[in-house]
C-alpha positions in Angstrom: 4.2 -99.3 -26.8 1.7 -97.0 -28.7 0.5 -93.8 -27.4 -2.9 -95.3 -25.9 -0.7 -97.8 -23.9 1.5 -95.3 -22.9 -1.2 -92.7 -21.5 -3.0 -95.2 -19.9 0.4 -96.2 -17.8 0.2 -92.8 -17.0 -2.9 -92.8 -15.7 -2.4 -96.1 -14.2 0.8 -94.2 -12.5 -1.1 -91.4 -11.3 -4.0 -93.4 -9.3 -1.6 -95.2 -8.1 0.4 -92.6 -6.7 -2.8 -91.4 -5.2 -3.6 -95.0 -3.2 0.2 -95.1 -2.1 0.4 -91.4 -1.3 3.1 -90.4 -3.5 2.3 -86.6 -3.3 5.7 -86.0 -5.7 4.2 -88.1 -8.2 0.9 -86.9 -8.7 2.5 -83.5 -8.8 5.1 -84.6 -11.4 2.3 -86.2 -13.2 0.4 -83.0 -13.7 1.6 -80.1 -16.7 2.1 -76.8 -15.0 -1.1 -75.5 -16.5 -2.7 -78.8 -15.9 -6.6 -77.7 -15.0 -9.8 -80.0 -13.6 -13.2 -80.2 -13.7 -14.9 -82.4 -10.7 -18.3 -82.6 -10.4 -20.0 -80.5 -7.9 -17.3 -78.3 -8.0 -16.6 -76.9 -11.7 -13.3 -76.0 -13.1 -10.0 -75.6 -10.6 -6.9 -75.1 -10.8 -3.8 -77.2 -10.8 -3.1 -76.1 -7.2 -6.5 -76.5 -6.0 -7.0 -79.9 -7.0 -3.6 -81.1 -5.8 -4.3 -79.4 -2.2 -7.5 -80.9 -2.0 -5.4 -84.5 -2.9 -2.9 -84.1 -0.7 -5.2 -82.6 2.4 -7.3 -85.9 2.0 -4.1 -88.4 1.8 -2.4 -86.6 4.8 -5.3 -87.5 7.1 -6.7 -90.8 5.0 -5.3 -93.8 7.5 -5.5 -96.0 4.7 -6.3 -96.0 1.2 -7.5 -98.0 -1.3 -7.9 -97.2 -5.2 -9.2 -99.8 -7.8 -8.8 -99.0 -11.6 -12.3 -101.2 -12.6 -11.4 -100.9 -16.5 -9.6 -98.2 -18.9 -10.2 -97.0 -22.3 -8.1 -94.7 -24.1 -8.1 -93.0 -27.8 -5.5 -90.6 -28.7 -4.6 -88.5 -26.1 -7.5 -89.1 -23.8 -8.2 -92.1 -21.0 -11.4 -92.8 -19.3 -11.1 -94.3 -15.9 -13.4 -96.3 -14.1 -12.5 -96.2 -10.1 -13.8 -97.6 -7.1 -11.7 -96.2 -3.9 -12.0 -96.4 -0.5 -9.9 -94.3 2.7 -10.1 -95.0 6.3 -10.1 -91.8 8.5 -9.7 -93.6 11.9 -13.2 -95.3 11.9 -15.0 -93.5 9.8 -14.5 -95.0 5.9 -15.0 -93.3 2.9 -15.9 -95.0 -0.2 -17.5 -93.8 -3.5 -17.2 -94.7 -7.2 -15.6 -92.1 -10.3 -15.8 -91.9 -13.7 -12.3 -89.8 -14.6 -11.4 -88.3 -17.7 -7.5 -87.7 -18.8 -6.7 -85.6 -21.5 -2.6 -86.1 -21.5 0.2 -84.3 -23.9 3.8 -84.9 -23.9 3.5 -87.2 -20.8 1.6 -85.2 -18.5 -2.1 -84.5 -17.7 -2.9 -81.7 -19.1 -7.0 -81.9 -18.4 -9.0 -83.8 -16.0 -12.7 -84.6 -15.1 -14.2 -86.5 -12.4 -17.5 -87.6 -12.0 -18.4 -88.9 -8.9 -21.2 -89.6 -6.7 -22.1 -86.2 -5.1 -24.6 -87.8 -2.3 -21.9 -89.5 -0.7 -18.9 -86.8 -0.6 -21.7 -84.7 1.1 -22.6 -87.3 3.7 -19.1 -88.1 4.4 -17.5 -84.4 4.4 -20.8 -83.1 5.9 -21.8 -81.1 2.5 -18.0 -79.4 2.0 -18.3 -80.9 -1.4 -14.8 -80.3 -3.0 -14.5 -83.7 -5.1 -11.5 -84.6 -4.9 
């Protein structure tokens, strides 16, 4: 397996951990120093970002989280992602562009574009992203 193939299993490992609420895995997926960027947001930390994860997958009743198509080069994958969580009745859904910079089999960098409109009429304007 080349490098490409083997970041994108990473990646593919990471949103998955994410739709089956693996919390130890998406932490163990991340570099210590491992920073983001989301979209409405800015730059955030490691911690940040996997609080905001884990605060949404602790109350999500049921989630849902489809890789649409993945492209990698070097050390950097680009994700297309549909997902969807159920919070009791209400249902969250919204569409992401991520970006994955990886080194030495962790993520080191991420970016996540996403459609703003809907986090704000779902989270009533709390806007964290993630």
């Amino acid at each position: 397996m080349n490098q490409e193939e083997r970041n994108k299993d990473i990646v593919r490992r990471f949103l998955g951990a994410v739709e089956t609420g693996e919390l130890d895995t998406i932490k163990n997926l991340q570099a210590r120093d491992c920073t983001w960027w989301i979209i409405g947001s800015g730059e955030i930390s490691r911690e940040s970002y996997t609080r905001a994860v884990e605060e949404m997958l602790l109350s999500a009743s049921s989630r849902a989280v489809d890789i649409i198509g993945l492209v990698a080069e070097g050390d950097t994958v680009a994700a297309e992602v549909r997902s969807e969580m159920k919070f009791g009745e209400r249902v969250y859904a919204n569409e992401y562009h991520d970006l994955f910079v990886i080194k030495d089999g962790k993520i080191v960098h991420g970016r996540e574009y996403l459609d703003t409109g809907k986090v704000a009429a779902f989270f009533g304007g709390q806007g964290d992203g993630a």
